[in-house]
mmCIF file of the N, C-alpha and C atoms, coordinates in Angstrom:
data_MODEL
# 
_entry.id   MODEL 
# 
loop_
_atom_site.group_PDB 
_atom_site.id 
_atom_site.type_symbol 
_atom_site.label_atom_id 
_atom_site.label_alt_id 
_atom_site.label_comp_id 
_atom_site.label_asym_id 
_atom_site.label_entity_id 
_atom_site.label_seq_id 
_atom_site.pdbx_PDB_ins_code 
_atom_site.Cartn_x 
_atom_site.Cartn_y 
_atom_site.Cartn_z 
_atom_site.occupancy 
_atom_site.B_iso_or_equiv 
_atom_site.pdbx_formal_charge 
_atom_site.auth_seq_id 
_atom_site.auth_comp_id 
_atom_site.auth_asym_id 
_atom_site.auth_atom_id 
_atom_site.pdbx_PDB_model_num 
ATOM 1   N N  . UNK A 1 1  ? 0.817  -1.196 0.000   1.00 0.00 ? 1  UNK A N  1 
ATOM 2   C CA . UNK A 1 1  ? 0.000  0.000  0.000   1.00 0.00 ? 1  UNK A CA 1 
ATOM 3   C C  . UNK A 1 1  ? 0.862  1.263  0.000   1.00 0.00 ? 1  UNK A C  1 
ATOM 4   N N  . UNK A 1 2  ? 2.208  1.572  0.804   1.00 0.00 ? 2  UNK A N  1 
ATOM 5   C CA . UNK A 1 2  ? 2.582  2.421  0.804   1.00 0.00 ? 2  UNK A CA 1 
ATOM 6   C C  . UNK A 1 2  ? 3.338  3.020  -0.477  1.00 0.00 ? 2  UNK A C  1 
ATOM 7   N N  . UNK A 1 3  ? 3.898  1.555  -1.318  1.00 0.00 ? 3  UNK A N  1 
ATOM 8   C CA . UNK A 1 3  ? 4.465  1.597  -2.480  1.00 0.00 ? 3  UNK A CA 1 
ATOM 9   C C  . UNK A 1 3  ? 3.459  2.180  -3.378  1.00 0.00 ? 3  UNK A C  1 
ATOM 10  N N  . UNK A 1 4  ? 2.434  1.986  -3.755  1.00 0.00 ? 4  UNK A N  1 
ATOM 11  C CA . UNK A 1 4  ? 1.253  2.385  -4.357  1.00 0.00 ? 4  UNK A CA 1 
ATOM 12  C C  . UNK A 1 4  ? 1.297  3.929  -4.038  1.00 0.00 ? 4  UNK A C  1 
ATOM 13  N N  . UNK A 1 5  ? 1.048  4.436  -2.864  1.00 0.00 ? 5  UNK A N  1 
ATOM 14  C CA . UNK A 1 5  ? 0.855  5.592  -2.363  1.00 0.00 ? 5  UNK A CA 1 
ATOM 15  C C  . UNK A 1 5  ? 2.081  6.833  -2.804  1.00 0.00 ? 5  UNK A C  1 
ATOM 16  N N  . UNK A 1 6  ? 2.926  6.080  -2.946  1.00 0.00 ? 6  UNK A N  1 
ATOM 17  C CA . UNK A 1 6  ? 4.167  6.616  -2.865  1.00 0.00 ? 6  UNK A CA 1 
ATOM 18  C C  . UNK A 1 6  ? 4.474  7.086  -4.880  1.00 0.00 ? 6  UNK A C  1 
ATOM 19  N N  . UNK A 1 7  ? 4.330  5.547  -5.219  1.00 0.00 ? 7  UNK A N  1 
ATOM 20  C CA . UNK A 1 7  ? 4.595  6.058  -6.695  1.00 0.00 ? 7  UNK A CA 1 
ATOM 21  C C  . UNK A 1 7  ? 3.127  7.072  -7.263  1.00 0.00 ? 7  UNK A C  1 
ATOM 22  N N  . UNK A 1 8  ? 1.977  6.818  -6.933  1.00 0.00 ? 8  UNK A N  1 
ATOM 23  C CA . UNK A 1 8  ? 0.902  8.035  -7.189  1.00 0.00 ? 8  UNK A CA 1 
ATOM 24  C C  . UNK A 1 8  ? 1.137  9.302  -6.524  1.00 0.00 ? 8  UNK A C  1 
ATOM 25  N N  . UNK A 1 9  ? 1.989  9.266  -5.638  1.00 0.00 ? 9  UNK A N  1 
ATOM 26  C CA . UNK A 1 9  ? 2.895  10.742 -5.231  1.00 0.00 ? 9  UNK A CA 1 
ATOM 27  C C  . UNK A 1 9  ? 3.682  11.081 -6.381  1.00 0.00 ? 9  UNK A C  1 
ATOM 28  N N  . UNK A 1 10 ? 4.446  10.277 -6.756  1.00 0.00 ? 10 UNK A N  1 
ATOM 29  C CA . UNK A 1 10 ? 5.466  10.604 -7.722  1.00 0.00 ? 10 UNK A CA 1 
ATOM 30  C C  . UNK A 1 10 ? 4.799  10.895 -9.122  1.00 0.00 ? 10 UNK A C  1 
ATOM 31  N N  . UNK A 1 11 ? 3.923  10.378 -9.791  1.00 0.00 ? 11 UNK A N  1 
ATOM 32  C CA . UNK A 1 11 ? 3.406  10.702 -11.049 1.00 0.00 ? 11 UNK A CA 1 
ATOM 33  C C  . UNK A 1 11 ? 2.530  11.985 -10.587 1.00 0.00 ? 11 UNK A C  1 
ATOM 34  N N  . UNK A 1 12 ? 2.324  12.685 -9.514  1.00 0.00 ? 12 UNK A N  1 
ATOM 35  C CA . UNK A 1 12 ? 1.866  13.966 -9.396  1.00 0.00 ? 12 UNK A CA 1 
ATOM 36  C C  . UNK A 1 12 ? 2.564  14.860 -8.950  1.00 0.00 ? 12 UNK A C  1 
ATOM 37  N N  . UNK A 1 13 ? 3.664  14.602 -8.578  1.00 0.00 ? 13 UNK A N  1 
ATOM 38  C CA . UNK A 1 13 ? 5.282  15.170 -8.249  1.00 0.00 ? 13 UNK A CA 1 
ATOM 39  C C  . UNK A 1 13 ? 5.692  15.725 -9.633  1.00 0.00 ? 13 UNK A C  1 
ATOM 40  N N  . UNK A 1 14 ? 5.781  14.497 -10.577 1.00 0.00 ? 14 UNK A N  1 
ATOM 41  C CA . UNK A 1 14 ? 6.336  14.865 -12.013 1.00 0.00 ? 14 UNK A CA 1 
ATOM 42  C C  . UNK A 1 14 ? 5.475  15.759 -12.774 1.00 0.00 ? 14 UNK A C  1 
ATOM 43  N N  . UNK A 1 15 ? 3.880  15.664 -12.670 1.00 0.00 ? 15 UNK A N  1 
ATOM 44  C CA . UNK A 1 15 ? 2.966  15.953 -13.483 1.00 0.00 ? 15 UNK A CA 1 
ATOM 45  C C  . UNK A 1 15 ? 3.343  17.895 -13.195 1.00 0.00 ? 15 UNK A C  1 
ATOM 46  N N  . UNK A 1 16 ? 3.598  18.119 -11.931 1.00 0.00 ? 16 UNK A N  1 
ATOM 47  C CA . UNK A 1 16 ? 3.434  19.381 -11.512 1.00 0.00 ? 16 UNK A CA 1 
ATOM 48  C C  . UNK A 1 16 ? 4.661  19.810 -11.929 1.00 0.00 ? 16 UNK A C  1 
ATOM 49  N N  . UNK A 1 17 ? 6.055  19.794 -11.509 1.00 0.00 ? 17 UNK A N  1 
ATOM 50  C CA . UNK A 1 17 ? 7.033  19.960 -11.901 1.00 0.00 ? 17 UNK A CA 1 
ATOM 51  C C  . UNK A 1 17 ? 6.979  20.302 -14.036 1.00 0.00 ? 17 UNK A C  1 
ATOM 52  N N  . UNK A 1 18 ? 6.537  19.160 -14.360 1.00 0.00 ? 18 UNK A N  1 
ATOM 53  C CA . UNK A 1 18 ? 6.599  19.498 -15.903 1.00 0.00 ? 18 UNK A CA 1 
ATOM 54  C C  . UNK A 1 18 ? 5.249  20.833 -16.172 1.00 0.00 ? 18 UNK A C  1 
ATOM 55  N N  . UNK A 1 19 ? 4.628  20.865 -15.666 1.00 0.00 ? 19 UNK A N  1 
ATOM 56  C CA . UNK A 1 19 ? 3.574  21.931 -16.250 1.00 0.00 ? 19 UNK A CA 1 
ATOM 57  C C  . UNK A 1 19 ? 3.941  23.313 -15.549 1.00 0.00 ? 19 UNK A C  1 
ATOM 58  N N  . UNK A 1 20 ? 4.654  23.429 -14.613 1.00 0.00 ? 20 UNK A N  1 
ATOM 59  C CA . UNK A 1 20 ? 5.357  24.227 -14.006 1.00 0.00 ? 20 UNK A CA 1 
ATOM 60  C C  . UNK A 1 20 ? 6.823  24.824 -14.952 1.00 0.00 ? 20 UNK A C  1 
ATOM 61  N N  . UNK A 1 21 ? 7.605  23.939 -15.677 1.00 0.00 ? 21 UNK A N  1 
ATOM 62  C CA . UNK A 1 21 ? 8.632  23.845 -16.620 1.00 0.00 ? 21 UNK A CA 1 
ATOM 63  C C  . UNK A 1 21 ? 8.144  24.941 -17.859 1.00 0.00 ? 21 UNK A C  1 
ATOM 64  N N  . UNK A 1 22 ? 6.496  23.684 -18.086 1.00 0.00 ? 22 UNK A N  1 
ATOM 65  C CA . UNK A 1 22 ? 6.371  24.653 -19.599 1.00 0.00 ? 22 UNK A CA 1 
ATOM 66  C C  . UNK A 1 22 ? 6.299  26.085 -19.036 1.00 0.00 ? 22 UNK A C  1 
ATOM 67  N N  . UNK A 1 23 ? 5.038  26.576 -17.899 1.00 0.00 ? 23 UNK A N  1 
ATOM 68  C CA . UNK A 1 23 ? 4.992  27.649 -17.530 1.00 0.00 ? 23 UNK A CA 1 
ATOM 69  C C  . UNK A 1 23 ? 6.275  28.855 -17.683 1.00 0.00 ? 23 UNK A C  1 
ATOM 70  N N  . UNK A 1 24 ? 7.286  28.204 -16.890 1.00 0.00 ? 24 UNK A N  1 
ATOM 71  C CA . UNK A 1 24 ? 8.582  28.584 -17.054 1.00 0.00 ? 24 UNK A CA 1 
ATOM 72  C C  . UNK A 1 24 ? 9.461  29.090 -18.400 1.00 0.00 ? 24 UNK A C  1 
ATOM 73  N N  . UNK A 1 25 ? 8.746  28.269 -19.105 1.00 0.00 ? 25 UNK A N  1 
ATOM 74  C CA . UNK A 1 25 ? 9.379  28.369 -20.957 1.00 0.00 ? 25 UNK A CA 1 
ATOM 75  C C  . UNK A 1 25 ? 8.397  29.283 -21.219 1.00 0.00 ? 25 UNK A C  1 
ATOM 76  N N  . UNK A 1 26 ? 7.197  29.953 -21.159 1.00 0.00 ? 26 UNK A N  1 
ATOM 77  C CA . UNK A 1 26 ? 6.129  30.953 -21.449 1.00 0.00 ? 26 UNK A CA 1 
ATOM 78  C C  . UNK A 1 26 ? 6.752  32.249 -20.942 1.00 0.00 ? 26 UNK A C  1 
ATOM 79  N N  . UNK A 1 27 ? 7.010  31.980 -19.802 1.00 0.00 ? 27 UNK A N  1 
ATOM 80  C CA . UNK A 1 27 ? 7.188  33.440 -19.187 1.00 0.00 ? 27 UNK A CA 1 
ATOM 81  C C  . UNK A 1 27 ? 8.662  33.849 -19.825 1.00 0.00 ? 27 UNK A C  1 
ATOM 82  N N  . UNK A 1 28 ? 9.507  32.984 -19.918 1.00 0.00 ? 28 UNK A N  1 
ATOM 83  C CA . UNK A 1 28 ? 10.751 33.003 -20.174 1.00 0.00 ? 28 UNK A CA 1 
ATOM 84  C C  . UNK A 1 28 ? 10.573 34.063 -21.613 1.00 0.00 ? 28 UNK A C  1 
ATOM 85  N N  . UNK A 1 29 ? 9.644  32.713 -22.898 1.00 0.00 ? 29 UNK A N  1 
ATOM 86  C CA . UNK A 1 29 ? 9.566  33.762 -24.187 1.00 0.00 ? 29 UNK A CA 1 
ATOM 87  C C  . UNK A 1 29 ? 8.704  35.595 -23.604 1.00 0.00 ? 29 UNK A C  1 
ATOM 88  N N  . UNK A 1 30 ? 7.830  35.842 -22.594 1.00 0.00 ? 30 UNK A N  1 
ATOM 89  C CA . UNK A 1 30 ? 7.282  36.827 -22.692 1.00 0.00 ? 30 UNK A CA 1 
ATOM 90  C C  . UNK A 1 30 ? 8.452  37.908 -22.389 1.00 0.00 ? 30 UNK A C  1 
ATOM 91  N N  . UNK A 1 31 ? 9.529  37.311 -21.350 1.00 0.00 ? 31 UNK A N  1 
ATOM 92  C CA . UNK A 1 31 ? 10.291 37.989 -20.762 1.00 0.00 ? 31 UNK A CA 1 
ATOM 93  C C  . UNK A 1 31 ? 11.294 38.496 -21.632 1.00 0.00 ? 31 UNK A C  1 
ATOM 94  N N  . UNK A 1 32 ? 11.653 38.072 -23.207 1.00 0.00 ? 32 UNK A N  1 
ATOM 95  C CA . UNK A 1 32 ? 12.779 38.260 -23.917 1.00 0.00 ? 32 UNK A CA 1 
ATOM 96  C C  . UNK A 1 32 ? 12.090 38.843 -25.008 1.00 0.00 ? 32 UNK A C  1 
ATOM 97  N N  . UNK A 1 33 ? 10.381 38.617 -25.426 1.00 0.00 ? 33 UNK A N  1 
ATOM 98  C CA . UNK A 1 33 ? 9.760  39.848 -25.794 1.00 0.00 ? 33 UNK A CA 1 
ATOM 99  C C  . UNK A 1 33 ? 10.058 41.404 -25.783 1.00 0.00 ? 33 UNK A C  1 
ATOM 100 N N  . UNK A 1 34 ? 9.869  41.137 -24.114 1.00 0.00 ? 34 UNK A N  1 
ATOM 101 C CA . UNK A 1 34 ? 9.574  42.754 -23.541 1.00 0.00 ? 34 UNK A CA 1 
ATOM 102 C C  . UNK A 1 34 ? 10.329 43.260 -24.001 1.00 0.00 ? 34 UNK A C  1 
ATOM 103 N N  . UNK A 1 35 ? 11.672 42.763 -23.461 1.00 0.00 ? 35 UNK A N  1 
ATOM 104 C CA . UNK A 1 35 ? 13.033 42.889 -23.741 1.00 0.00 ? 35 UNK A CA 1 
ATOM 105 C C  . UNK A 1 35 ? 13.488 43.724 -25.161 1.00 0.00 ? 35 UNK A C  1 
ATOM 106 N N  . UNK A 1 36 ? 12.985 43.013 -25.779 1.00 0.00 ? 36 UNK A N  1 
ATOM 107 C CA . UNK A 1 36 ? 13.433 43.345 -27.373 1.00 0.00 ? 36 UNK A CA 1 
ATOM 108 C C  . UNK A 1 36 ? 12.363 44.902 -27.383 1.00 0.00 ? 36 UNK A C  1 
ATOM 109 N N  . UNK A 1 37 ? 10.812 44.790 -27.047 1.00 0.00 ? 37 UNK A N  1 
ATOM 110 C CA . UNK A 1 37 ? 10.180 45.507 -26.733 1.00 0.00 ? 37 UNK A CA 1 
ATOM 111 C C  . UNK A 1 37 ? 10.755 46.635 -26.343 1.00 0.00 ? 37 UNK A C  1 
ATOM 112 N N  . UNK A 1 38 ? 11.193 46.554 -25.263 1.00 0.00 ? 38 UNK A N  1 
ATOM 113 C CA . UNK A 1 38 ? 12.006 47.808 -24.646 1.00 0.00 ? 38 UNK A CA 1 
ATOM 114 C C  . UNK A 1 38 ? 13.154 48.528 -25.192 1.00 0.00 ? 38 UNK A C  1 
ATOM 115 N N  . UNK A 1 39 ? 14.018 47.349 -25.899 1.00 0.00 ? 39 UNK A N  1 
ATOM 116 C CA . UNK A 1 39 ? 14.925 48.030 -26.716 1.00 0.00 ? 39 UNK A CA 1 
ATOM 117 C C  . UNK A 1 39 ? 14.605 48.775 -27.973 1.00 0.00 ? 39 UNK A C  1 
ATOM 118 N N  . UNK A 1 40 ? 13.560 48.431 -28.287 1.00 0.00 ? 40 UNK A N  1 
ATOM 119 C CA . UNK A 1 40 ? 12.860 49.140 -29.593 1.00 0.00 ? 40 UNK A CA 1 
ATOM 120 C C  . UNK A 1 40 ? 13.217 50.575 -29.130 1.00 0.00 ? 40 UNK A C  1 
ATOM 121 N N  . UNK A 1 41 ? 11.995 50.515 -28.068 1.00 0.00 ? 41 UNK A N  1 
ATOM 122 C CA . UNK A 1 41 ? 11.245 51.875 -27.592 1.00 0.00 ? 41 UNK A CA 1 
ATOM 123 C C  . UNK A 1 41 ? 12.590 52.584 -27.150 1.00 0.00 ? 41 UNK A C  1 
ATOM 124 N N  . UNK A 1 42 ? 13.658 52.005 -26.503 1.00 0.00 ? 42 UNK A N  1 
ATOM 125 C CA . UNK A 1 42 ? 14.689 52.968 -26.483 1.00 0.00 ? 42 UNK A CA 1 
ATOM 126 C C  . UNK A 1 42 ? 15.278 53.614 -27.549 1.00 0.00 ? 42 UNK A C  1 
ATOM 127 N N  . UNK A 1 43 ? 15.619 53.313 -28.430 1.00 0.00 ? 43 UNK A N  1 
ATOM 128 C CA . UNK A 1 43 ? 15.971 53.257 -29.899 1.00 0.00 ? 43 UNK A CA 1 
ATOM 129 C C  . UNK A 1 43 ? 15.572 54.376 -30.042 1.00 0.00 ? 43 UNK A C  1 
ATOM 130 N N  . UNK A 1 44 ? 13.775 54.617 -30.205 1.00 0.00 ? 44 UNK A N  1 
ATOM 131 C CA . UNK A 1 44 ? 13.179 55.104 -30.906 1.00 0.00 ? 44 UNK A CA 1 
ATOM 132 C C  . UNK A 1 44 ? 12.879 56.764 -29.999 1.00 0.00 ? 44 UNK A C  1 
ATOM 133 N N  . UNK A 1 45 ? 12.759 56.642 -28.432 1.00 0.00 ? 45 UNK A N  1 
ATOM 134 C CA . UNK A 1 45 ? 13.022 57.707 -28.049 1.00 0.00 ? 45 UNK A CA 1 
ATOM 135 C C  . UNK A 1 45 ? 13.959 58.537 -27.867 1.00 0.00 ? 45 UNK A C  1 
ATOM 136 N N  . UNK A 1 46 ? 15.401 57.776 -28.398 1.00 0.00 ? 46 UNK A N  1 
ATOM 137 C CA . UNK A 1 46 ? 16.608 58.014 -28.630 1.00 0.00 ? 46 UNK A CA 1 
ATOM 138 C C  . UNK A 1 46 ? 16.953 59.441 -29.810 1.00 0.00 ? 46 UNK A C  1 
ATOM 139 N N  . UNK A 1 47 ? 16.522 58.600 -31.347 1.00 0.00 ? 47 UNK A N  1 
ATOM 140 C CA . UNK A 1 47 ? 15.839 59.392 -32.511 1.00 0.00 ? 47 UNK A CA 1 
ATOM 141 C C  . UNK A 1 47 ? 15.248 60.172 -31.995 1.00 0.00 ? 47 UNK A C  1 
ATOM 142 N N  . UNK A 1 48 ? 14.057 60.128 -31.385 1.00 0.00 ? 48 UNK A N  1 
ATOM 143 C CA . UNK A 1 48 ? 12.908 61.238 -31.357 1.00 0.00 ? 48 UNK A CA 1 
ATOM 144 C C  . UNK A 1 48 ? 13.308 62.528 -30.573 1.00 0.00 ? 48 UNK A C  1 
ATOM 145 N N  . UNK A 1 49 ? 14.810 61.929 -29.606 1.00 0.00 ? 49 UNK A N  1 
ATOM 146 C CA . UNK A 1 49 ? 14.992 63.254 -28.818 1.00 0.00 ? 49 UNK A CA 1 
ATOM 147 C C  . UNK A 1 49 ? 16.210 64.068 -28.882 1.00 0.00 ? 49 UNK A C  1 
ATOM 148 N N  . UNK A 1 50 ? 16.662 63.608 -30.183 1.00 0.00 ? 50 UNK A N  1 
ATOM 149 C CA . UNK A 1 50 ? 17.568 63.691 -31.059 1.00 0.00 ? 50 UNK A CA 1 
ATOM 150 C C  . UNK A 1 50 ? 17.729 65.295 -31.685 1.00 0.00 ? 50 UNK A C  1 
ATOM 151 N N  . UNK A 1 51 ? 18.635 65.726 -31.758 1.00 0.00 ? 51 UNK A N  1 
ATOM 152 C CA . UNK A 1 51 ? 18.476 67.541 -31.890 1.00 0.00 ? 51 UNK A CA 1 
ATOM 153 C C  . UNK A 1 51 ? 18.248 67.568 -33.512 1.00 0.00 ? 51 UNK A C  1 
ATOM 154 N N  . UNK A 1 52 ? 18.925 66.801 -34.417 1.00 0.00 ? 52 UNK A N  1 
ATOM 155 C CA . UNK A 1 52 ? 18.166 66.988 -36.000 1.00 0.00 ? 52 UNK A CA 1 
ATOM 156 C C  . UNK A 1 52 ? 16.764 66.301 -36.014 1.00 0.00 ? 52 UNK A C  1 
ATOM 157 N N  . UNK A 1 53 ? 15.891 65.831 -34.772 1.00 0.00 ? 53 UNK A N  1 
ATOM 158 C CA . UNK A 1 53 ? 14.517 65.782 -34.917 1.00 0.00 ? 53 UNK A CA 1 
ATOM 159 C C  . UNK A 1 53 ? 13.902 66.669 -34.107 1.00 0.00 ? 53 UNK A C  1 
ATOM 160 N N  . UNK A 1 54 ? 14.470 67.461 -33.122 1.00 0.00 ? 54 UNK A N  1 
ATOM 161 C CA . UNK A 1 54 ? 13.957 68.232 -32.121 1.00 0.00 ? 54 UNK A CA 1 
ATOM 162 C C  . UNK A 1 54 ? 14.231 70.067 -33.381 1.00 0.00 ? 54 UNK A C  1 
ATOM 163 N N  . UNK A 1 55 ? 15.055 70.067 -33.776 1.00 0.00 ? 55 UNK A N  1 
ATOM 164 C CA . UNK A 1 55 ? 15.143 71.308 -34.234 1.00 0.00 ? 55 UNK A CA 1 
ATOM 165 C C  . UNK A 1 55 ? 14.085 71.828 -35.385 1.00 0.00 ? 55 UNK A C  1 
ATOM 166 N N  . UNK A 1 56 ? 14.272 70.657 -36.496 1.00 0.00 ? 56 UNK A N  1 
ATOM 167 C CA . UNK A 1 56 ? 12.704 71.219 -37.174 1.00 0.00 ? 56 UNK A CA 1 
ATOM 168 C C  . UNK A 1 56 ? 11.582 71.201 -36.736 1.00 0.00 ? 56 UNK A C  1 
ATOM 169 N N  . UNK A 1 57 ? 11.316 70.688 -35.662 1.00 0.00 ? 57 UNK A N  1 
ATOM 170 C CA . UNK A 1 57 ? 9.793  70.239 -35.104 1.00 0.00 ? 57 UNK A CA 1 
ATOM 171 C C  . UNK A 1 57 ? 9.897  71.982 -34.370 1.00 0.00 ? 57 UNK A C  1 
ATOM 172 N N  . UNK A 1 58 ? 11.285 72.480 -33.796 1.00 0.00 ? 58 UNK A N  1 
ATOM 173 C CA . UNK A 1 58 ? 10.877 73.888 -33.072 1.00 0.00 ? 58 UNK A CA 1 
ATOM 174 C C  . UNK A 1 58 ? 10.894 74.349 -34.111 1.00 0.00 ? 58 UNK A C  1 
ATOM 175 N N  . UNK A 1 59 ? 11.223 74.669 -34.741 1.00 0.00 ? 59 UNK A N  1 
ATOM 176 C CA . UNK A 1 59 ? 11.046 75.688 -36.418 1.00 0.00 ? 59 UNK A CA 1 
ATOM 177 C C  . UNK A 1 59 ? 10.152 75.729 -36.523 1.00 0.00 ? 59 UNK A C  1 
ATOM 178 N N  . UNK A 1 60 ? 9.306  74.721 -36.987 1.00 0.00 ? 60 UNK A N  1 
ATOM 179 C CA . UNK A 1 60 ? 7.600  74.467 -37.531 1.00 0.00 ? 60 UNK A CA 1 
ATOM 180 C C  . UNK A 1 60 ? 7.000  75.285 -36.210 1.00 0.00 ? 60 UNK A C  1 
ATOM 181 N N  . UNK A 1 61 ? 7.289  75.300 -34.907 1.00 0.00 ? 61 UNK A N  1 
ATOM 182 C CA . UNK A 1 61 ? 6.661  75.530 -33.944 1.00 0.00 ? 61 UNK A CA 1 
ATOM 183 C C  . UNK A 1 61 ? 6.689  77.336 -33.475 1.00 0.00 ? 61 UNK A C  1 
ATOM 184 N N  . UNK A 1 62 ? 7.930  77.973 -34.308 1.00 0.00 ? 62 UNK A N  1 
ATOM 185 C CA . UNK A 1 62 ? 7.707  79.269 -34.529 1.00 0.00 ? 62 UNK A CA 1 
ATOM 186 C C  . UNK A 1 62 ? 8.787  79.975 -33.499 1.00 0.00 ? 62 UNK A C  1 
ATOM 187 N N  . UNK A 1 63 ? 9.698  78.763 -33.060 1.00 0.00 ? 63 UNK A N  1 
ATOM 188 C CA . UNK A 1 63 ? 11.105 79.226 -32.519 1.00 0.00 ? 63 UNK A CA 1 
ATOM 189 C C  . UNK A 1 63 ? 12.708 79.751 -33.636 1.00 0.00 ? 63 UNK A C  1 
ATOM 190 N N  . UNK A 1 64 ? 12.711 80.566 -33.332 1.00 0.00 ? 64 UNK A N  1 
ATOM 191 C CA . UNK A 1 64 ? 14.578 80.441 -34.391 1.00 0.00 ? 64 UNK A CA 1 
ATOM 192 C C  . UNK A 1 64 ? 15.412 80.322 -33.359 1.00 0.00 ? 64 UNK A C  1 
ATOM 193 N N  . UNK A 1 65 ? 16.327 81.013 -33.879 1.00 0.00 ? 65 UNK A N  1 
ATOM 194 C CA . UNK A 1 65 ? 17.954 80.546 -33.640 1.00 0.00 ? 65 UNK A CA 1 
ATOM 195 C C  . UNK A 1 65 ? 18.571 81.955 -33.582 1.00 0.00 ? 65 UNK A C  1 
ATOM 196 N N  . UNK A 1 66 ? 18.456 82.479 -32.408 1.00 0.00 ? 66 UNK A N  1 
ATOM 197 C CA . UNK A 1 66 ? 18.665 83.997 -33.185 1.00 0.00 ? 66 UNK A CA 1 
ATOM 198 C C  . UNK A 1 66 ? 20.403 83.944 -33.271 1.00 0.00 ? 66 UNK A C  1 
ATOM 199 N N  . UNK A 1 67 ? 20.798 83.495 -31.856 1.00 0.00 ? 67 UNK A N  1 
ATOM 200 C CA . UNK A 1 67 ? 22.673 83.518 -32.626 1.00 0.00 ? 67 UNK A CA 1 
ATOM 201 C C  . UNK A 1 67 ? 22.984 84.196 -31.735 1.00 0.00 ? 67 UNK A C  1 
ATOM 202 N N  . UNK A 1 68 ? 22.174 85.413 -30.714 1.00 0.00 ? 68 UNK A N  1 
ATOM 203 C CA . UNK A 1 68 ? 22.760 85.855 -29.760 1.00 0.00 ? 68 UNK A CA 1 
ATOM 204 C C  . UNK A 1 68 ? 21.934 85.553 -28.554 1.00 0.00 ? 68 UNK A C  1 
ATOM 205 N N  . UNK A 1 69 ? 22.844 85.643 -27.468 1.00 0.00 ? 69 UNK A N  1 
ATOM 206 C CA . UNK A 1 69 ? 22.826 85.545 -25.770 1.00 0.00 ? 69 UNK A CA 1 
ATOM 207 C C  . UNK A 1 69 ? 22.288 86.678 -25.038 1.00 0.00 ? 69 UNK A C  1 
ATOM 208 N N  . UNK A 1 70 ? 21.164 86.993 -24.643 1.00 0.00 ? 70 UNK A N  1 
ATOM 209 C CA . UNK A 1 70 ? 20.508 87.563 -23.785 1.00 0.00 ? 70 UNK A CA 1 
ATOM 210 C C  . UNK A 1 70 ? 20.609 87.126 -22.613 1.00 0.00 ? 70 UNK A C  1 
ATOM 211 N N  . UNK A 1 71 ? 20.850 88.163 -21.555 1.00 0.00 ? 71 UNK A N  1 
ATOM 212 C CA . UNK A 1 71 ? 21.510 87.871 -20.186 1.00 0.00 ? 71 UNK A CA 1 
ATOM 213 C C  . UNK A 1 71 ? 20.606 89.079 -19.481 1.00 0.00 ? 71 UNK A C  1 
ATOM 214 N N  . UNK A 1 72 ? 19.706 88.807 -18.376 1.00 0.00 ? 72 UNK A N  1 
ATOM 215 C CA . UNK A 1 72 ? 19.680 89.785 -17.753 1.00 0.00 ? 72 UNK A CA 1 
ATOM 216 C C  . UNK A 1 72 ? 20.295 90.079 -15.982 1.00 0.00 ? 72 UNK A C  1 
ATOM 217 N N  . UNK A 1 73 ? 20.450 90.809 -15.561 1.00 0.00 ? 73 UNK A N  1 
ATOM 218 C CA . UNK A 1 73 ? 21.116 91.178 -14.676 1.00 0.00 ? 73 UNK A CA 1 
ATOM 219 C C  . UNK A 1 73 ? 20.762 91.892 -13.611 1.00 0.00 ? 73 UNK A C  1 
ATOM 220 N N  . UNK A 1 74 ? 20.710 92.220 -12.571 1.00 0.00 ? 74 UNK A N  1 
ATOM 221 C CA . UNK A 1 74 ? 20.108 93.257 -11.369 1.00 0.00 ? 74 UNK A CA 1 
ATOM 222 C C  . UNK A 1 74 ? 21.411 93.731 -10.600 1.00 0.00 ? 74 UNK A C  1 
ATOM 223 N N  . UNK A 1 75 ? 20.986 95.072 -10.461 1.00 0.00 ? 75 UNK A N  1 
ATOM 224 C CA . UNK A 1 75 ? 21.740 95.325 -9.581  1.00 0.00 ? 75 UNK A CA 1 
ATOM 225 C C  . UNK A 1 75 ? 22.117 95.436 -8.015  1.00 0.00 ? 75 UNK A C  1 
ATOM 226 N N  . UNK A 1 76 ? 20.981 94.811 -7.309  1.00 0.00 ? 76 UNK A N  1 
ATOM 227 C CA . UNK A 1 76 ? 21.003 94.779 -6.853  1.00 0.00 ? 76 UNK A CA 1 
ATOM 228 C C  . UNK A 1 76 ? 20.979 92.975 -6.075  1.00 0.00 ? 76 UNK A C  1 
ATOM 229 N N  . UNK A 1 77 ? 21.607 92.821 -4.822  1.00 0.00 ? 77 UNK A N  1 
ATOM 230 C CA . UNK A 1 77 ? 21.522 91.159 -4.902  1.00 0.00 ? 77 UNK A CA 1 
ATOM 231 C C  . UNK A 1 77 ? 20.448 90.468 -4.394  1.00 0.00 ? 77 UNK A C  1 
ATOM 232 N N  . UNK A 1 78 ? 20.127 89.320 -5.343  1.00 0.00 ? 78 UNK A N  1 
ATOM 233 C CA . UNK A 1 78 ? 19.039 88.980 -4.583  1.00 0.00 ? 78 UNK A CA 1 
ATOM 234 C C  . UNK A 1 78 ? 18.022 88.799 -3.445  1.00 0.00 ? 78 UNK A C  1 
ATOM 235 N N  . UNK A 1 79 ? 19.304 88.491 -2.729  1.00 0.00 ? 79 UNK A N  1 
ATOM 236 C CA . UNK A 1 79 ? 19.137 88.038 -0.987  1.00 0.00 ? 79 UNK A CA 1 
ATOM 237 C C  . UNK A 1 79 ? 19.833 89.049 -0.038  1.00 0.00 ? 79 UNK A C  1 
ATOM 238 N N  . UNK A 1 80 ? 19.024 89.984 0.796   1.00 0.00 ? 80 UNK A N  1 
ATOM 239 C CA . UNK A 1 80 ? 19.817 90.948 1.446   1.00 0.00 ? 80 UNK A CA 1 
ATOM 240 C C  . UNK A 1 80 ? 20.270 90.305 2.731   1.00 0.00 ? 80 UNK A C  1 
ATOM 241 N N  . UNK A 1 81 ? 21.613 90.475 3.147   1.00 0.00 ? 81 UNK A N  1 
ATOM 242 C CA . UNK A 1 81 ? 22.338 89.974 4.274   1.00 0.00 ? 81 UNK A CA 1 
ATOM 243 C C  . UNK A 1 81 ? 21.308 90.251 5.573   1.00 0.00 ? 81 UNK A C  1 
# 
């Protein structure tokens, strides 16, 4: 009886272990998905934030380039002692 008991342990020992495995091989492919997933999207926000894609998009948007440095100044200091 115990032999009985013992090997119907074991064919539900194995049964779980293997469906647990495939599980393992599922998540595994979702996980190397993302992956690739993610590297896309880096890629691509890479390009997108890219100054020869950022500069015509401000052009179109009604910014230039004027070429000079505007600085303003006070004379007095911010924070009085």
């Amino acid at each position: 009886m115990l032999v009985i008991s013992l090997s119907v342990f074991k064919v539900i020992l194995c049964n779980v272990i293997a469906t647990n495995g495939i599980e393992i091989g599922h998540i595994e492919k979702q996980v190397l998905s993302l992956s690739q997933n993610n590297q896309l999207l880096k890629e691509e926000i890479a390009k997108d934030t890219s100054l020869s894609q950022i500069s015509p998009k401000a052009i179109d948007l009604g910014f230039n380039n004027s070429g000079s440095i505007t600085s303003l100044s006070l004379d007095i200091p911010i924070a009085l002692r």
